[in-house]
PyMOL Python script that loads the backbone (N, CA, C, O; Angstrom):
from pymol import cmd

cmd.read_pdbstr("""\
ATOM      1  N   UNK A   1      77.840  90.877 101.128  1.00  0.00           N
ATOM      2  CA  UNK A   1      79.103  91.413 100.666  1.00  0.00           C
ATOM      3  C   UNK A   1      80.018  91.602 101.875  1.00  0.00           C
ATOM      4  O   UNK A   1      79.697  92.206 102.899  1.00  0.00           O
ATOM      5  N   UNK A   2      80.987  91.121 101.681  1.00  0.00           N
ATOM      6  CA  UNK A   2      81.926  91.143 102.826  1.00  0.00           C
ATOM      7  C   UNK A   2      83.015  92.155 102.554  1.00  0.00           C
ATOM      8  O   UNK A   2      83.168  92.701 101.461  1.00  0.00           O
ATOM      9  N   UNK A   3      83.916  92.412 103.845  1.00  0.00           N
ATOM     10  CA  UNK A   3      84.980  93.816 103.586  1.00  0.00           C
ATOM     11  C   UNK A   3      85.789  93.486 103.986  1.00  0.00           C
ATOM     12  O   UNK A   3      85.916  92.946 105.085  1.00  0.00           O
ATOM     13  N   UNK A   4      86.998  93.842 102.781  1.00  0.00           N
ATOM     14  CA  UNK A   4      88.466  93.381 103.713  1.00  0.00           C
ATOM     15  C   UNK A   4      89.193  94.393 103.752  1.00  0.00           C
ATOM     16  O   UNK A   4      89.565  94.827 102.661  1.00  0.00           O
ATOM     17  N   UNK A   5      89.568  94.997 104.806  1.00  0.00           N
ATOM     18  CA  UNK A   5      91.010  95.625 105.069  1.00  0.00           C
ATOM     19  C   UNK A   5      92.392  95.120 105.453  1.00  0.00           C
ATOM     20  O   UNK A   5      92.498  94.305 106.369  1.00  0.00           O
ATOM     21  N   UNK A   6      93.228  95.471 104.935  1.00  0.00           N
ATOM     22  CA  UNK A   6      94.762  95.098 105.036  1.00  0.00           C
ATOM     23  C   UNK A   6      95.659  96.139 104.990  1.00  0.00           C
ATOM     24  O   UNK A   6      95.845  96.810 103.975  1.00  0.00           O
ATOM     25  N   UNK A   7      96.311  96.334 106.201  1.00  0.00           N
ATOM     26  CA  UNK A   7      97.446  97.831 106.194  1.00  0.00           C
ATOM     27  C   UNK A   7      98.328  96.511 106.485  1.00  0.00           C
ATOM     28  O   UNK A   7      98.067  95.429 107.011  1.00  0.00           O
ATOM     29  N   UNK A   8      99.814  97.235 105.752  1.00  0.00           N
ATOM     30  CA  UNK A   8     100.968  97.288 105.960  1.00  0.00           C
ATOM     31  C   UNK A   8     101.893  98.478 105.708  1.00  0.00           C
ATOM     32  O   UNK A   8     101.797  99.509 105.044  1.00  0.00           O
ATOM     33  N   UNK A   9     103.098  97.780 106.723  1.00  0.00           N
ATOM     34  CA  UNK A   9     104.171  99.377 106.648  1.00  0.00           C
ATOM     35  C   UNK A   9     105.043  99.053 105.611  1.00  0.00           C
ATOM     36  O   UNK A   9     104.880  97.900 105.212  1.00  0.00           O
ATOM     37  N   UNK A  10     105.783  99.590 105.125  1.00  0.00           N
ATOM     38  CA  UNK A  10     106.926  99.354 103.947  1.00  0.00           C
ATOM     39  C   UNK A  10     107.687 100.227 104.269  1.00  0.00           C
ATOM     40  O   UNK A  10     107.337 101.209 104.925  1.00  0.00           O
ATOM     41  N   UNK A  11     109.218  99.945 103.732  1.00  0.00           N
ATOM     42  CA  UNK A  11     110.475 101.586 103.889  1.00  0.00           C
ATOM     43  C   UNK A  11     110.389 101.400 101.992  1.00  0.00           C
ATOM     44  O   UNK A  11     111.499 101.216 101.493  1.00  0.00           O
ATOM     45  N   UNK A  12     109.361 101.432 101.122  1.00  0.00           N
ATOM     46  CA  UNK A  12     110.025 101.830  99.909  1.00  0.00           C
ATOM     47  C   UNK A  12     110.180 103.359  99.825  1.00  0.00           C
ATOM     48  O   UNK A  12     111.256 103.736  99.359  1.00  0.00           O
ATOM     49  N   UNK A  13     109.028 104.597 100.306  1.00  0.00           N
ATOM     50  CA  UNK A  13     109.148 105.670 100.262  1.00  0.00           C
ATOM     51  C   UNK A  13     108.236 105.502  98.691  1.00  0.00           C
ATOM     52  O   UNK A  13     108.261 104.494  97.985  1.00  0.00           O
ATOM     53  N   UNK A  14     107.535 106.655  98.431  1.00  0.00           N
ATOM     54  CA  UNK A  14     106.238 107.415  98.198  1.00  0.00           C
ATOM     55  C   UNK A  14     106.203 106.571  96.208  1.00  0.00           C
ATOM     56  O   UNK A  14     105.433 105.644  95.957  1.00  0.00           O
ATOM     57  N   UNK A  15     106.886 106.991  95.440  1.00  0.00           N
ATOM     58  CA  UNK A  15     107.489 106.855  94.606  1.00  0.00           C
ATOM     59  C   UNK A  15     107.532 105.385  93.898  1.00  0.00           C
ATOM     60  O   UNK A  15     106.888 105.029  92.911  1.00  0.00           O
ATOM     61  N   UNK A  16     108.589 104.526  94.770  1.00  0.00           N
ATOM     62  CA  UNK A  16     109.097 103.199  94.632  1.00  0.00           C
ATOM     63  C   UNK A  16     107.934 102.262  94.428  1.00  0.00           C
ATOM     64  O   UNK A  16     107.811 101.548  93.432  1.00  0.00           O
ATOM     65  N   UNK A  17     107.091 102.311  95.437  1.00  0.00           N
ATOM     66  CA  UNK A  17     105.941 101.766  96.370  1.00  0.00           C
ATOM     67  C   UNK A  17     104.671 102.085  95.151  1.00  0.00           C
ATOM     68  O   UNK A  17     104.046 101.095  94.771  1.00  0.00           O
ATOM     69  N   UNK A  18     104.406 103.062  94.723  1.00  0.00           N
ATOM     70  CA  UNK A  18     103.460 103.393  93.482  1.00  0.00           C
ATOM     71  C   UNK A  18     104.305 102.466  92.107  1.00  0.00           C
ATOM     72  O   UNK A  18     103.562 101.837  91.353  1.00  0.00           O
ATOM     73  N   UNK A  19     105.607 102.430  91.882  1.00  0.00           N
ATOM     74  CA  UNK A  19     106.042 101.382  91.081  1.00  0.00           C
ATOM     75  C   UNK A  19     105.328  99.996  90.986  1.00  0.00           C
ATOM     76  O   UNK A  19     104.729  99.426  90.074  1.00  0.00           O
ATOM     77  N   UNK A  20     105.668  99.622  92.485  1.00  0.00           N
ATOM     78  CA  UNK A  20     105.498  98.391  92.360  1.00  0.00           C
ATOM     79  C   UNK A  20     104.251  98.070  92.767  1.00  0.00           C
ATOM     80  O   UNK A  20     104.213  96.854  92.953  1.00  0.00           O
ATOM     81  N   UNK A  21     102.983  98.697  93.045  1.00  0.00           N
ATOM     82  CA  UNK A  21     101.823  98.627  92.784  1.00  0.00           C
ATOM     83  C   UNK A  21     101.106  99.098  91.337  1.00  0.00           C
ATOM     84  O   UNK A  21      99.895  98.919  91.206  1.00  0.00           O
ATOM     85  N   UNK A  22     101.730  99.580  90.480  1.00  0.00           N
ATOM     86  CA  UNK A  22     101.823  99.195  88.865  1.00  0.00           C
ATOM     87  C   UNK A  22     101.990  97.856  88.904  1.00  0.00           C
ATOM     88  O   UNK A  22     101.008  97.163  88.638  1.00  0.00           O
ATOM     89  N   UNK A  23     103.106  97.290  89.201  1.00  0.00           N
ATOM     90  CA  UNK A  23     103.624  96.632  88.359  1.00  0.00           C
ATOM     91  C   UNK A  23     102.710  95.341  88.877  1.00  0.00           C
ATOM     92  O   UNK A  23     102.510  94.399  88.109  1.00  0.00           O
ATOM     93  N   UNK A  24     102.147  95.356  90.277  1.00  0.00           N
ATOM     94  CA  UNK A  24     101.685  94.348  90.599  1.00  0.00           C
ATOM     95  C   UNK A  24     100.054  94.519  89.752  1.00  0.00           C
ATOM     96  O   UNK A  24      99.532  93.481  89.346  1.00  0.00           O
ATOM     97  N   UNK A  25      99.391  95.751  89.552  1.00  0.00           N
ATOM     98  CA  UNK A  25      97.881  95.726  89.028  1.00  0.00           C
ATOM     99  C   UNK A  25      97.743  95.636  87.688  1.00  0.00           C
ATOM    100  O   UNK A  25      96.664  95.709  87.101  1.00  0.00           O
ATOM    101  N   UNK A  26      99.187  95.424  86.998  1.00  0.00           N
ATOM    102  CA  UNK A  26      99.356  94.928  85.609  1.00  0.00           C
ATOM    103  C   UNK A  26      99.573  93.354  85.415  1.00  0.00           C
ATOM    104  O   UNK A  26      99.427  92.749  84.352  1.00  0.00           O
ATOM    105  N   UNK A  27      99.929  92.837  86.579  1.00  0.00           N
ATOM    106  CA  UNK A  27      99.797  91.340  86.673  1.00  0.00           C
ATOM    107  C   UNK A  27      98.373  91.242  87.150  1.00  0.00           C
ATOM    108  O   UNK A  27      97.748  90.483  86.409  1.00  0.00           O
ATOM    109  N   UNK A  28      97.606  91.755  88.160  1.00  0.00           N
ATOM    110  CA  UNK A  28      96.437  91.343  88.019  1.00  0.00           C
ATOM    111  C   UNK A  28      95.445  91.375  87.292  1.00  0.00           C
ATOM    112  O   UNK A  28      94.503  90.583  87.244  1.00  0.00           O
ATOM    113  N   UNK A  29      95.725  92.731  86.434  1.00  0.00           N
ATOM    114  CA  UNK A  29      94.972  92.617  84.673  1.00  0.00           C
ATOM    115  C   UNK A  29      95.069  91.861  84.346  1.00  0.00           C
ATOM    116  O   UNK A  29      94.016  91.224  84.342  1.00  0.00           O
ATOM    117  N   UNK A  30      95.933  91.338  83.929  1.00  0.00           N
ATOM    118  CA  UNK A  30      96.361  89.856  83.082  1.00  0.00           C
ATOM    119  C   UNK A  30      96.170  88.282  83.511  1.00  0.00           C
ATOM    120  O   UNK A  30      96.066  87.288  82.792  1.00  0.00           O
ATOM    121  N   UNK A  31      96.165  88.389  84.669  1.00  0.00           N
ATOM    122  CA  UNK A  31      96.113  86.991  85.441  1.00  0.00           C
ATOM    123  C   UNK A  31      94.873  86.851  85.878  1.00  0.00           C
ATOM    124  O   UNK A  31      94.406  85.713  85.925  1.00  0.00           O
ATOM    125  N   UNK A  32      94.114  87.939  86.274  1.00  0.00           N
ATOM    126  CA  UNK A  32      92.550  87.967  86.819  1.00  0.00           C
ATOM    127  C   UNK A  32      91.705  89.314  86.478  1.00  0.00           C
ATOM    128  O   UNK A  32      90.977  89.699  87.394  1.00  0.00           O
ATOM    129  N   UNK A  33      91.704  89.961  85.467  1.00  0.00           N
ATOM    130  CA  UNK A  33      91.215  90.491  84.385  1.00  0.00           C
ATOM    131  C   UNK A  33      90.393  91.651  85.456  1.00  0.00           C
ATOM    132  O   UNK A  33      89.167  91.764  85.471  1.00  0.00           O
ATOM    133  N   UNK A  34      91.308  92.447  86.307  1.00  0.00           N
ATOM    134  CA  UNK A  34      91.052  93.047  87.517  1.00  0.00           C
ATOM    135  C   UNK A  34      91.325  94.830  86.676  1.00  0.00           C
ATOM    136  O   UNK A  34      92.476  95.262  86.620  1.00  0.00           O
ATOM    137  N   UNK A  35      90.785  95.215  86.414  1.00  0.00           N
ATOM    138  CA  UNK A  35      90.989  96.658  85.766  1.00  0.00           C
ATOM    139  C   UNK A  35      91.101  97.750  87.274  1.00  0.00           C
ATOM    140  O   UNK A  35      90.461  97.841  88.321  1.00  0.00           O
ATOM    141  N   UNK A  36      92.207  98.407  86.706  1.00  0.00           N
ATOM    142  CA  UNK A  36      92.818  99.868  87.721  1.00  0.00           C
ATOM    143  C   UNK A  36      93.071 100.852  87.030  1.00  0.00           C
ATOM    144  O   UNK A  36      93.607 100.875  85.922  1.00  0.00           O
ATOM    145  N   UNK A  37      92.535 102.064  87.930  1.00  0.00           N
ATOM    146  CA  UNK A  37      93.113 103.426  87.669  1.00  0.00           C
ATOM    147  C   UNK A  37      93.692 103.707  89.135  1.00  0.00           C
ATOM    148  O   UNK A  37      93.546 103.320  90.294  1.00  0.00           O
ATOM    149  N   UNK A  38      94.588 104.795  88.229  1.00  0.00           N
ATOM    150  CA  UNK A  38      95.213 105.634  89.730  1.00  0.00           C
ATOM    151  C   UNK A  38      94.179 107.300  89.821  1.00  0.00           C
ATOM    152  O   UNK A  38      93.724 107.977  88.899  1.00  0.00           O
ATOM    153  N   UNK A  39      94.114 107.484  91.189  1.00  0.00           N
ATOM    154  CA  UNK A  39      93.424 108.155  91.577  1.00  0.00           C
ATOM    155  C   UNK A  39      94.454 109.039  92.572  1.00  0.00           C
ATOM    156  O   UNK A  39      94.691 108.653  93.717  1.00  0.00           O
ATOM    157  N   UNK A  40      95.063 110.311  91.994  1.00  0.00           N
ATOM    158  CA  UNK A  40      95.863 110.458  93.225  1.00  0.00           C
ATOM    159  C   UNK A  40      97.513 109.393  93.440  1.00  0.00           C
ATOM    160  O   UNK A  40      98.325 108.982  92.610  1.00  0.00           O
ATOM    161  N   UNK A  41      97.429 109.262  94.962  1.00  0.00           N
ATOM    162  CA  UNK A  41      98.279 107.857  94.959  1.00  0.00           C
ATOM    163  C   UNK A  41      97.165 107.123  95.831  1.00  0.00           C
ATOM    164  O   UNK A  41      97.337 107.027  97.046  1.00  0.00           O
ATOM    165  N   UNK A  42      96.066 106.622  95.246  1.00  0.00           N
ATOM    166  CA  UNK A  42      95.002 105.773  95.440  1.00  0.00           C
ATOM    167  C   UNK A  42      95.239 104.755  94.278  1.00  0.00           C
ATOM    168  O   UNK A  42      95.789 105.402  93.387  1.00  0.00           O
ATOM    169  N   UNK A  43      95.071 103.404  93.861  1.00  0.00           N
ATOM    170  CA  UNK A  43      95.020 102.267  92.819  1.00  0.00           C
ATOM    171  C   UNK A  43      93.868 102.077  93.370  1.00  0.00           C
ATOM    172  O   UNK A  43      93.670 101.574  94.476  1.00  0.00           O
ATOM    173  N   UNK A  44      92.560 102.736  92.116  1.00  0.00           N
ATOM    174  CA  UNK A  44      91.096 102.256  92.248  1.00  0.00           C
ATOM    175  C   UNK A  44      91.085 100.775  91.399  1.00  0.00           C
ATOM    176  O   UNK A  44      91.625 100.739  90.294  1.00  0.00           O
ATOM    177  N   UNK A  45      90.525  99.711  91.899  1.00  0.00           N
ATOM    178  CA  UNK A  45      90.517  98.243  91.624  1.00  0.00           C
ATOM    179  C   UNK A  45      89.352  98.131  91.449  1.00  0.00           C
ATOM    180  O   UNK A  45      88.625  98.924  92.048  1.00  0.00           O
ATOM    181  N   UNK A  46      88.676  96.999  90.472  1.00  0.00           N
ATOM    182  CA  UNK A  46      87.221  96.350  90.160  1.00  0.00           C
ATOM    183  C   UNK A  46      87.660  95.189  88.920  1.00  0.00           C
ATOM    184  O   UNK A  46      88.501  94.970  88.048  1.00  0.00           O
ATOM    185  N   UNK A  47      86.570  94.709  89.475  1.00  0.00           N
ATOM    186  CA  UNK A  47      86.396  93.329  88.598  1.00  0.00           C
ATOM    187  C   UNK A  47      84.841  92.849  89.035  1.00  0.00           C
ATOM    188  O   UNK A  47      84.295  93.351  90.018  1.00  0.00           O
ATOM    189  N   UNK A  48      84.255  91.933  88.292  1.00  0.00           N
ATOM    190  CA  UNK A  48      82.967  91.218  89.026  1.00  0.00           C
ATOM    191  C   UNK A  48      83.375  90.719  90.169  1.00  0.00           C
ATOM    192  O   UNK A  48      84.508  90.243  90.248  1.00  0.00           O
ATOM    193  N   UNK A  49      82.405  90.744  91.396  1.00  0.00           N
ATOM    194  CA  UNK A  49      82.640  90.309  92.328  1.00  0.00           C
ATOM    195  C   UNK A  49      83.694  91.239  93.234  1.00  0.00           C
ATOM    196  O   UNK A  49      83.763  90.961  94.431  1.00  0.00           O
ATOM    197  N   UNK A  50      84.353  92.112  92.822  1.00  0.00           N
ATOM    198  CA  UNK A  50      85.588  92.675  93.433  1.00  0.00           C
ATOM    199  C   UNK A  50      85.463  94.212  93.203  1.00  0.00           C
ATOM    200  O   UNK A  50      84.890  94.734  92.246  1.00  0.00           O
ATOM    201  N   UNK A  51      86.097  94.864  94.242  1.00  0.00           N
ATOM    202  CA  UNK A  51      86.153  96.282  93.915  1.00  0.00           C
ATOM    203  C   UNK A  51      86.599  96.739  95.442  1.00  0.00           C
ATOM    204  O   UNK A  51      86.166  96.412  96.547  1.00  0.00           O
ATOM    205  N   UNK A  52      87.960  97.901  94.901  1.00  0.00           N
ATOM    206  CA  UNK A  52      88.419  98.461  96.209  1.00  0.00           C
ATOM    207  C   UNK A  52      89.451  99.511  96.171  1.00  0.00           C
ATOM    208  O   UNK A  52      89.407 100.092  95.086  1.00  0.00           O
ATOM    209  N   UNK A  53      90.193  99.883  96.808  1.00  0.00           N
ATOM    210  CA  UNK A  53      91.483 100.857  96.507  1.00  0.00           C
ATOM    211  C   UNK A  53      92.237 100.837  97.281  1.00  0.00           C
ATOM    212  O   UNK A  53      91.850 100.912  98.447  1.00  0.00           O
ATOM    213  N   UNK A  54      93.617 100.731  97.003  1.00  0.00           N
ATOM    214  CA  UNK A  54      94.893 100.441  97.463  1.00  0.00           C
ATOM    215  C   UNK A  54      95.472 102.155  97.870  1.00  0.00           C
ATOM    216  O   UNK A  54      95.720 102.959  96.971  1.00  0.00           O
ATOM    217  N   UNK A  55      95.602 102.459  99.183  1.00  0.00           N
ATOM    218  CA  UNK A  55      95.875 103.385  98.811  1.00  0.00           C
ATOM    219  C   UNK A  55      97.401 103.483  99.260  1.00  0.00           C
ATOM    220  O   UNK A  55      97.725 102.858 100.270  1.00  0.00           O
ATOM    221  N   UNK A  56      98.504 104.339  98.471  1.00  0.00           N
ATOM    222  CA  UNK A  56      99.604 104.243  98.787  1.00  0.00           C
ATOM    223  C   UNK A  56     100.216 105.406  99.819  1.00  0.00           C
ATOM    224  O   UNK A  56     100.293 106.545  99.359  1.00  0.00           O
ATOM    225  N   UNK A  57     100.558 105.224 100.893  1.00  0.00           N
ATOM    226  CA  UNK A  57     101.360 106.201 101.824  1.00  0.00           C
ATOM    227  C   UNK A  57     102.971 105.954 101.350  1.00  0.00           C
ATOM    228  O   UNK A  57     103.291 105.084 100.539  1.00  0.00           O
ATOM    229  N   UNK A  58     103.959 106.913 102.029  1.00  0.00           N
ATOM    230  CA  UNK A  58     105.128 107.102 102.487  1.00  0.00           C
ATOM    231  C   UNK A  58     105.527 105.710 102.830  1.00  0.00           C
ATOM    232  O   UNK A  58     106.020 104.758 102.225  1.00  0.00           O
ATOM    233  N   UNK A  59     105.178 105.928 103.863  1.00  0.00           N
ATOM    234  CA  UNK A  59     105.500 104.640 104.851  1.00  0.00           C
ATOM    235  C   UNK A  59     104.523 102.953 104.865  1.00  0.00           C
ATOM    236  O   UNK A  59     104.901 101.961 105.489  1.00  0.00           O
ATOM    237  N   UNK A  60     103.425 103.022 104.129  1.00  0.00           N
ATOM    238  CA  UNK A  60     102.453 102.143 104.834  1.00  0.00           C
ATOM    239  C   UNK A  60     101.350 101.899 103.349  1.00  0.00           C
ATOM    240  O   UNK A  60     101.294 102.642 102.369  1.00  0.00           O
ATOM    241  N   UNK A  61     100.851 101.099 103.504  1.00  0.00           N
ATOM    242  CA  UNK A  61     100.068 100.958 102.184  1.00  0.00           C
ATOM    243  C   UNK A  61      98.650  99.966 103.189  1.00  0.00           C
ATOM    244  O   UNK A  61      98.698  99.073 104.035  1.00  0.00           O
ATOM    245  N   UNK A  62      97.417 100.798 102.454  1.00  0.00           N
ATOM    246  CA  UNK A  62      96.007  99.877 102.844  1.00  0.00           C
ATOM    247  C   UNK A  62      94.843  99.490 102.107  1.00  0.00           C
ATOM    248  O   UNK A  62      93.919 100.300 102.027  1.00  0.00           O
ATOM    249  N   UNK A  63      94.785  98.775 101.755  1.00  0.00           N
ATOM    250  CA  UNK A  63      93.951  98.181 101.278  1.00  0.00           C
ATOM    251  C   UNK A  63      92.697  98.030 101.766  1.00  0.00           C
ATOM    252  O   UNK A  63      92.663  97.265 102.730  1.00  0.00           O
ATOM    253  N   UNK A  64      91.451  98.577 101.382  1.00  0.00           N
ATOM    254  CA  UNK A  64      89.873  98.738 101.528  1.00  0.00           C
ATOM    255  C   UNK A  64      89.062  98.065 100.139  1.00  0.00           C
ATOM    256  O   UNK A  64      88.856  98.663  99.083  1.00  0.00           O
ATOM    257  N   UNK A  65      88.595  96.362 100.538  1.00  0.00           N
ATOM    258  CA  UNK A  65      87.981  95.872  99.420  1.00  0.00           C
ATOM    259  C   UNK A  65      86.737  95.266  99.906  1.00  0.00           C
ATOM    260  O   UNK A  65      86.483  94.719 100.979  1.00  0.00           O
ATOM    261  N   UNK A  66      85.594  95.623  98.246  1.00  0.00           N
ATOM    262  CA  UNK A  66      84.088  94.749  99.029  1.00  0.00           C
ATOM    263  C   UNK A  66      84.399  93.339  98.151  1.00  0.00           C
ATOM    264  O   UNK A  66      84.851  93.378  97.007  1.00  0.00           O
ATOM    265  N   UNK A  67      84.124  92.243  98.778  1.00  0.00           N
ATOM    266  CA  UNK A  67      83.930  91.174  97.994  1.00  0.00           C
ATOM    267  C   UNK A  67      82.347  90.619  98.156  1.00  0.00           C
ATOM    268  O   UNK A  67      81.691  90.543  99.194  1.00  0.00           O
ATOM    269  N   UNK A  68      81.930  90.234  96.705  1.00  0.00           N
ATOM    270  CA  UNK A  68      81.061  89.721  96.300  1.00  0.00           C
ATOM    271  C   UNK A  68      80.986  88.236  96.918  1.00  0.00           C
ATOM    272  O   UNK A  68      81.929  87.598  97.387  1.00  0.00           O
ATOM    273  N   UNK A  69      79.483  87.791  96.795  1.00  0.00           N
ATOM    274  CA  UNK A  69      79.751  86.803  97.133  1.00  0.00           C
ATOM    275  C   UNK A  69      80.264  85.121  97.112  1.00  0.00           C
ATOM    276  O   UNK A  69      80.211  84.154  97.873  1.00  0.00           O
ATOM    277  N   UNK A  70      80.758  85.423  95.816  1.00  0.00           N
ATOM    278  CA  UNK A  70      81.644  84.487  95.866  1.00  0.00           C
ATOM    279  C   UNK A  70      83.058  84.487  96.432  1.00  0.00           C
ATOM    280  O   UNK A  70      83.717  83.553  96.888  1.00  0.00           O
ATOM    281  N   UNK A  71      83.351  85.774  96.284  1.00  0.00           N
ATOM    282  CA  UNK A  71      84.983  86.008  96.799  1.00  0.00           C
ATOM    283  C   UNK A  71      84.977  85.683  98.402  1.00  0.00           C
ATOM    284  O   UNK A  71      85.788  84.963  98.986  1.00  0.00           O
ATOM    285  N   UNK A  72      83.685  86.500  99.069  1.00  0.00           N
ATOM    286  CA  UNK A  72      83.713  86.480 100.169  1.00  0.00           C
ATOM    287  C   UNK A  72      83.680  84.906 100.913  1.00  0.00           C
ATOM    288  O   UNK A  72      84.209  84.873 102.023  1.00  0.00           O
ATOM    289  N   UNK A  73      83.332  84.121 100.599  1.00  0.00           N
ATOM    290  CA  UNK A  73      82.972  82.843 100.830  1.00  0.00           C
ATOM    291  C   UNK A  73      84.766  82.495 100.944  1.00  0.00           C
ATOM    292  O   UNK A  73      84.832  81.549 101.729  1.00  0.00           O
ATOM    293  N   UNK A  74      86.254  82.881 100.474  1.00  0.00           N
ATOM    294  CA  UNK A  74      87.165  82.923 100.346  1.00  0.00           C
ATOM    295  C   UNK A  74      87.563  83.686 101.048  1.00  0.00           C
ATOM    296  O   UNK A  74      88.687  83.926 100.608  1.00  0.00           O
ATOM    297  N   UNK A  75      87.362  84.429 102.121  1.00  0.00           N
ATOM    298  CA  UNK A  75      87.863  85.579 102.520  1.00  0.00           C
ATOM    299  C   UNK A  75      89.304  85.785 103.249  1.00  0.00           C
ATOM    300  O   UNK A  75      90.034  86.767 103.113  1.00  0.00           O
ATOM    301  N   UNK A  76      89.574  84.526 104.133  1.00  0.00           N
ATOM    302  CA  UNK A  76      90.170  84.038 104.944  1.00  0.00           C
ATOM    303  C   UNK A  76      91.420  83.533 104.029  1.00  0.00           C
ATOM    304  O   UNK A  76      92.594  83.726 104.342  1.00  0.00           O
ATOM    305  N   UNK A  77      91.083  82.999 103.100  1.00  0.00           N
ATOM    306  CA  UNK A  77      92.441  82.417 102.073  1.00  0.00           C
ATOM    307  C   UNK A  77      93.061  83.089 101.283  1.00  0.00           C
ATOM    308  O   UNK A  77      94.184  82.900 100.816  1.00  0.00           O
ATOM    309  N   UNK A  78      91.669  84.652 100.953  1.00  0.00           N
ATOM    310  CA  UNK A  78      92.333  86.037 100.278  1.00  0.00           C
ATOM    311  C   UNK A  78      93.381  86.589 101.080  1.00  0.00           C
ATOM    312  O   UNK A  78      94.328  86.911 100.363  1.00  0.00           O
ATOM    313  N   UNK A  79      93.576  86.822 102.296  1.00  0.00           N
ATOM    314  CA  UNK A  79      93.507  87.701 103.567  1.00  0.00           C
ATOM    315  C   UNK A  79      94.790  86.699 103.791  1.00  0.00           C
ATOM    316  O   UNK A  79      95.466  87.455 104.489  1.00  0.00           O
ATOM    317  N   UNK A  80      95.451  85.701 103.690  1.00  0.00           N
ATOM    318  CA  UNK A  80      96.415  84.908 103.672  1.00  0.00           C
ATOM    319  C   UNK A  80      97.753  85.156 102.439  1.00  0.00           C
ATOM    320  O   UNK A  80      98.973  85.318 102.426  1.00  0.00           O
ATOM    321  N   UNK A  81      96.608  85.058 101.487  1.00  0.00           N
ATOM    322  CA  UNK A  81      97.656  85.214  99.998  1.00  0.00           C
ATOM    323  C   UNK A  81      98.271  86.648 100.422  1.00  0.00           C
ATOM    324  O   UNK A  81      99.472  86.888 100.545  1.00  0.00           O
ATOM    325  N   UNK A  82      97.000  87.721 100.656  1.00  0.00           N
ATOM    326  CA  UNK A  82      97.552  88.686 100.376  1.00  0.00           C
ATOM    327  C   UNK A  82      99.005  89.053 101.647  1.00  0.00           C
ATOM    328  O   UNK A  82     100.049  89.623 101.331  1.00  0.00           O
ATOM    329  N   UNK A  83      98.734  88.648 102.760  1.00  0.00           N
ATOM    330  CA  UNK A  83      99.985  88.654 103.417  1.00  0.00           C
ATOM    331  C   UNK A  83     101.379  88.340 102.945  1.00  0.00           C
ATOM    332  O   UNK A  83     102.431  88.941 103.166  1.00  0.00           O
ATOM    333  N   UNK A  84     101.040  86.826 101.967  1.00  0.00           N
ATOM    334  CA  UNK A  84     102.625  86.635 101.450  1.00  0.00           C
ATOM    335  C   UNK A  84     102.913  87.460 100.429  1.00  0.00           C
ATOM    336  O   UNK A  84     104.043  87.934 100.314  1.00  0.00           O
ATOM    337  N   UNK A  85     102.075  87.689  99.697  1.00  0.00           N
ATOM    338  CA  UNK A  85     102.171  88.920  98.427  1.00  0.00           C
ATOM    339  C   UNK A  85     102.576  90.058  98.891  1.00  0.00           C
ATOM    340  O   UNK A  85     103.461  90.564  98.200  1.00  0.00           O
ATOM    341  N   UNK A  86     102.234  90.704  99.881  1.00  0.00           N
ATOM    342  CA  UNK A  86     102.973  91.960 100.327  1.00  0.00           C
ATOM    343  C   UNK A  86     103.886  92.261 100.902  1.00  0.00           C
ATOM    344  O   UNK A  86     104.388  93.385 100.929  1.00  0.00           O
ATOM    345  N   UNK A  87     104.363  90.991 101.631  1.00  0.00           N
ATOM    346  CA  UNK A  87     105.299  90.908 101.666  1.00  0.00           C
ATOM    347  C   UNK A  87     106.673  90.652 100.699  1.00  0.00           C
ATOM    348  O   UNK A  87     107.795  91.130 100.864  1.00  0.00           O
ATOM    349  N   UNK A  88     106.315  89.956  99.893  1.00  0.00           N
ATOM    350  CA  UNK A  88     107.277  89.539  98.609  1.00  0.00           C
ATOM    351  C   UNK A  88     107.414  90.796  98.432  1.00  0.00           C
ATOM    352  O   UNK A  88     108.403  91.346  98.916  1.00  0.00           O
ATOM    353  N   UNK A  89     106.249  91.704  97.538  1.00  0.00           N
ATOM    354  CA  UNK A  89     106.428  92.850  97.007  1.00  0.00           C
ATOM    355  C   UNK A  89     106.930  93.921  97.246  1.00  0.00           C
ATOM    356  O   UNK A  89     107.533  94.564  96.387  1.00  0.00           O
ATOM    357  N   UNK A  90     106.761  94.335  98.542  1.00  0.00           N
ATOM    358  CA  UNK A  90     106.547  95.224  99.055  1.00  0.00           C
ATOM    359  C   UNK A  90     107.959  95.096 100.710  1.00  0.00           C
ATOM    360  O   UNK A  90     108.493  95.907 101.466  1.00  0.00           O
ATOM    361  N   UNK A  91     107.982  93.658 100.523  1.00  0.00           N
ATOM    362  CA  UNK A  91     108.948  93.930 102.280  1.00  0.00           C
ATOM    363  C   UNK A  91     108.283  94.288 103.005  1.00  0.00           C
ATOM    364  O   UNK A  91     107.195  94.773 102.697  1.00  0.00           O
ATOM    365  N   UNK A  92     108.830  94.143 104.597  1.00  0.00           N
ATOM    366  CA  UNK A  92     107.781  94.327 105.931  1.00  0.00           C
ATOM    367  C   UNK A  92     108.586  95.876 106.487  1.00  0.00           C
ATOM    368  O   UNK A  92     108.174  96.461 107.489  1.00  0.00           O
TER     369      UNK A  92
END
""", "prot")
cmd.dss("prot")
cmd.show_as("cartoon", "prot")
cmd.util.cbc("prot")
cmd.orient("prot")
């Protein structure tokens, strides 16, 4: 099982930033059948193979995920997407 971490900073502020991590773990329900709760301003994540939590700051958002081993075998191309994705979403 492999582990990925991913911090980034954002200026959405506390609020905005929990929006649009809805709005993004309602596309991943749907597109990759990825079930979330909020915990706090934590987004607890799981799916087979997947499981982790997004947690949301002020300023900065990080991501702590285990991948199974199939995901992990991908890790490098996850760890890519997710750069342009957070950026789209989220701004640098």
């Amino acid at each position: 099982m492999a582990e990925l971490i991913f911090e980034r900073p954002h200026a959405l502020g506390l609020e905005a930033a929990r929006a649009v991590t809805q709005r993004l773990a309602d596309e991943m329900r749907t597109d990759y059948g990825v079930d979330s709760h909020w915990n706090g301003n934590d987004l607890v994540f799981s799916r087979s193979g997947l499981s982790g939590v997004l947690r949301i700051n002020p300023d900065s958002l990080r991501l702590e995920a285990k991948l199974g081993f199939l995901f992990s075998t991908y890790k490098t191309r996850i760890e890519a997407s997710m750069a342009a994705n957070f950026e789209r979403y989220f701004g640098a």
